[in-house]
C-alpha positions as CSV (number, residue, x, y, z in Angstrom):
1,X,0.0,0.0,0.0
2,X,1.3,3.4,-0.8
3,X,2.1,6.0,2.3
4,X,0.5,9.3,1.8
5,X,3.3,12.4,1.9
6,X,2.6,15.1,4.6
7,X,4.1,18.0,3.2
8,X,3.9,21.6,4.9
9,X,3.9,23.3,2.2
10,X,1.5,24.0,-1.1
11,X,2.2,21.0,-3.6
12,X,2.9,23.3,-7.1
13,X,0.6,22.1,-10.1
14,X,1.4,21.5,-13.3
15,X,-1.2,23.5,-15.0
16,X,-3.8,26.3,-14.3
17,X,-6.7,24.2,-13.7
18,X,-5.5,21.3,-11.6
19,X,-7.1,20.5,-8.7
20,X,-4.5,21.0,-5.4
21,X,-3.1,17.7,-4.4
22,X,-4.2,16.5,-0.8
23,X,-0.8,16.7,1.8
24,X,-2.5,14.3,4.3
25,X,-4.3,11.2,4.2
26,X,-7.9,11.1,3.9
27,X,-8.3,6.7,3.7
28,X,-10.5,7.6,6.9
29,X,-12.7,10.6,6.1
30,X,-16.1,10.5,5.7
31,X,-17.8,11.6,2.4
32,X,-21.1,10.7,2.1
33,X,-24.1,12.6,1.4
34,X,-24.8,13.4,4.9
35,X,-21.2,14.4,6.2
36,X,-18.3,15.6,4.6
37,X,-15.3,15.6,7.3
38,X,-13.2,18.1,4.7
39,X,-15.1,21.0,5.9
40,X,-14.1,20.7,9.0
41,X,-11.0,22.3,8.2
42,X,-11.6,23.6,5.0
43,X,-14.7,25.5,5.2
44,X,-14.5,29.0,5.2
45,X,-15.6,29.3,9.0
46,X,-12.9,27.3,10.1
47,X,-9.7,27.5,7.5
48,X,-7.7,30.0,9.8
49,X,-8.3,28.5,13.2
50,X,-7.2,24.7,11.2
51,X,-4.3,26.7,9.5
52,X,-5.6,25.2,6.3
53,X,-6.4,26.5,2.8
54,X,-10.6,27.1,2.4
55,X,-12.5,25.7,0.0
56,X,-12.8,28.3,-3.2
57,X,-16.2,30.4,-3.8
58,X,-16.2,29.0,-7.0
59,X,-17.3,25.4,-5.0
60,X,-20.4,27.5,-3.4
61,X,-21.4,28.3,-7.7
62,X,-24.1,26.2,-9.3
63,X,-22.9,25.7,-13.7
64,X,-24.7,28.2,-14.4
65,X,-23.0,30.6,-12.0
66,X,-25.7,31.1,-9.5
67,X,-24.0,31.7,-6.0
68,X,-25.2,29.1,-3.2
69,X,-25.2,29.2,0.5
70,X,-23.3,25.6,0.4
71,X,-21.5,23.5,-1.0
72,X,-22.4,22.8,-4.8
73,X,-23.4,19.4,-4.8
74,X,-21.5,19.2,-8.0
75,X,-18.3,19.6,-5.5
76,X,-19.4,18.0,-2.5
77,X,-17.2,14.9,-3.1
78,X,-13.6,16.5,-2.6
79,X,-11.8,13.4,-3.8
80,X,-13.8,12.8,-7.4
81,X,-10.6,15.7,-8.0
82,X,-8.2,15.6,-5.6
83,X,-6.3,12.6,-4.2
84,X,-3.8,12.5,-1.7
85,X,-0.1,12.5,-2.7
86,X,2.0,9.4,-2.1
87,X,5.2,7.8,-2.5
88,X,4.2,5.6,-5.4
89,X,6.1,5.7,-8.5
90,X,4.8,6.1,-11.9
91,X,3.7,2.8,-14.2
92,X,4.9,4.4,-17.6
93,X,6.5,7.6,-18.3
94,X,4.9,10.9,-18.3
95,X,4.8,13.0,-22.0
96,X,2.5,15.1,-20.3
97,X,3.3,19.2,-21.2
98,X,2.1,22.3,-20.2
């Protein structure tokens, strides 16, 4: 099983619109459609006090651009885009370029 990476720091991405890379496990947290155990770091009530990065407005936006009080449900599930990093090592080489 891979080992996830805790890293202090902001993990840089490799292009504009990447999601951010997770620097802690999250094997344990709860997702589901009642509970989300992300937002109890990363909401926007809590980010400072956690000394953690909040979630971005554009995750309160429905598509069409229509601000919400919550989380879109479009975004809800944090890891459908970002995943933990770990110490595997890639299966083929990477061509990929900015």
């Amino acid at each position: 099983m891979y080992k996830p990476i805790k890293d202090t720091k902001r993990i840089v991405r490799d292009y504009v619109q990447q999601p951010p890379l997770v620097p802690h496990d999250v094997s344990r947290y709860e997702i589901s459609k009642n509970f989300n155990k992300c937002m109890d770091c990363h909401s926007s009530s809590r980010y400072v006090e956690m000394n953690t990065t909040r979630v971005p407005v554009t995750h309160f936006k429905s598509r069409s651009g229509q601000e919400l009080s919550n989380l879109s449900p479009a975004r809800y599930f944090c890891t459908q885009c970002h995943v933990p990093q770990v110490d595997a090592k890639p299966l083929v080489g990477n061509t990929f370029k900015k």
